[in-house]
N, C-alpha and C positions, 0 to 999 in steps of 0.2 A: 664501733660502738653504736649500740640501736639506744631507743626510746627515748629518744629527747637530750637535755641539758639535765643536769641533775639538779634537784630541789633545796637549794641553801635554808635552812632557819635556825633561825637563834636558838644559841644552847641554854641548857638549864641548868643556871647553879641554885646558889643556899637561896635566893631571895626566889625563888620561882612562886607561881602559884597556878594548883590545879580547879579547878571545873567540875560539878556535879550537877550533870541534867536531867531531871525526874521523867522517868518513862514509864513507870508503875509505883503503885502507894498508898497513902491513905488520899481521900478525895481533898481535903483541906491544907495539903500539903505548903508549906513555906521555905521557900531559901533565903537561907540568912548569907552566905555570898563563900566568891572563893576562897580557898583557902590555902595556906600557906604553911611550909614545915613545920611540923610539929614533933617531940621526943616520942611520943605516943601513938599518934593518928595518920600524920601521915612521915614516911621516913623513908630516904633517897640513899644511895649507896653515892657517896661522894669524895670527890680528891681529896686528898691533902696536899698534892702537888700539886697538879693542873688549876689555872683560875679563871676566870673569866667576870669580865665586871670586879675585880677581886675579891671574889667569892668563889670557894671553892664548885669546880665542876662536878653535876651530878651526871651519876654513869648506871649504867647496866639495870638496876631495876627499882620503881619507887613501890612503897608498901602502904596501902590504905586499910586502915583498920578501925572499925567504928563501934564502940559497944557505950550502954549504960556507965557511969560512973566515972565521967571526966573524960572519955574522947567521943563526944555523943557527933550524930553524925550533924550534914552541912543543912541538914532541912528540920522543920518543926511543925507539930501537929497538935493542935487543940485538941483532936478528938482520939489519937491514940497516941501511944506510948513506945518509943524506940527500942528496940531490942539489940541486935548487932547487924553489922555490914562486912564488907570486904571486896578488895579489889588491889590489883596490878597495872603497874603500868610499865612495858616494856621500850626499850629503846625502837627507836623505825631508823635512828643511824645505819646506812651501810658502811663506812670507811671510817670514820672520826673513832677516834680512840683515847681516853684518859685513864691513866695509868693497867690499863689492856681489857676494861670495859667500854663499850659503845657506850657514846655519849648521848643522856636524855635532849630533847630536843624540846622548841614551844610547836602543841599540835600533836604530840604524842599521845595515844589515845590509850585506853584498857581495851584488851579484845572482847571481854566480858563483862567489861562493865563495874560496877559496884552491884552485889547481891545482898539483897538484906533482910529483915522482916520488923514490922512494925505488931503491936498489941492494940486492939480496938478499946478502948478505956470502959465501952457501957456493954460489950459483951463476952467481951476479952480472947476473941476470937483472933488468929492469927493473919496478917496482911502482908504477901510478899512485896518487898521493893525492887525499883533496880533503877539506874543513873547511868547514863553515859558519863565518862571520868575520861576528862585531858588536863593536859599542864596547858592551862589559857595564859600566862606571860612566866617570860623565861626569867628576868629576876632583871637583865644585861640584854642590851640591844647594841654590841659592838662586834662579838665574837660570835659567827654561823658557823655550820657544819653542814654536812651531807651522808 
């Protein structure tokens, strides 16, 4: 076996929370902080079996989804007005498995990011965004994977 020892990190169940780091946007931009599962915004494919921390494990893939009207995204802007986002986060597990999806991990990142676009409020001109998107804590610091 090459490349080293394999990299153990904590899995992510119900209590996780992910990360949104602004890379592009309106110039006045604000995070209001991470954030944590939500019915609407953000949604993890998870056990019903498997636990960890006892809370259910999340597996195979989390869904970020940001628009007007109750799931507005993790930043704020005086000066324009949020439109929608979007973003994936896929598992980096190679072996761990809950109930035959790879298990989310803390450190699991979006390959693309959150894409989004923002409204200029005084010309109303259109501002792409985009956010680096990880799960910054897994929920449980007892149960690691690989």
């Amino acid at each position: 076996m090459s490349g080293g020892p394999a990299v153990l990190e904590n899995v992510a169940n119900e209590d996780m929370e992910v990360s949104f780091s602004n890379t592009a946007g309106p110039p006045d931009i604000v995070y209001i902080g991470d954030q944590g599962i939500d019915t609407v915004k953000i949604v993890p494919i998870t056990s019903n079996k498997c636990k960890a921390g006892g809370k259910g494990v999340c597996t195979t893939l989390v869904t970020c989804v940001f628009a007007v009207g109750g799931n507005e995204c993790p930043h704020t802007s005086a000066t324009h007005t949020f439109v929608a986002g979007a973003a994936t986060i896929a598992p980096s597990a190679t072996k761990t498995k809950a109930e035959g999806g790879l298990v989310l991990r803390e450190g699991d990142a979006s390959a693309a990011g959150c894409i989004g676009s923002w409204t200029n409020n005084s010309t109303s001109a259109t501002v792409p965004c985009a956010c680096g998107v990880e799960i910054s804590a897994a929920g449980q610091d007892k149960v690691k994977a690989q």
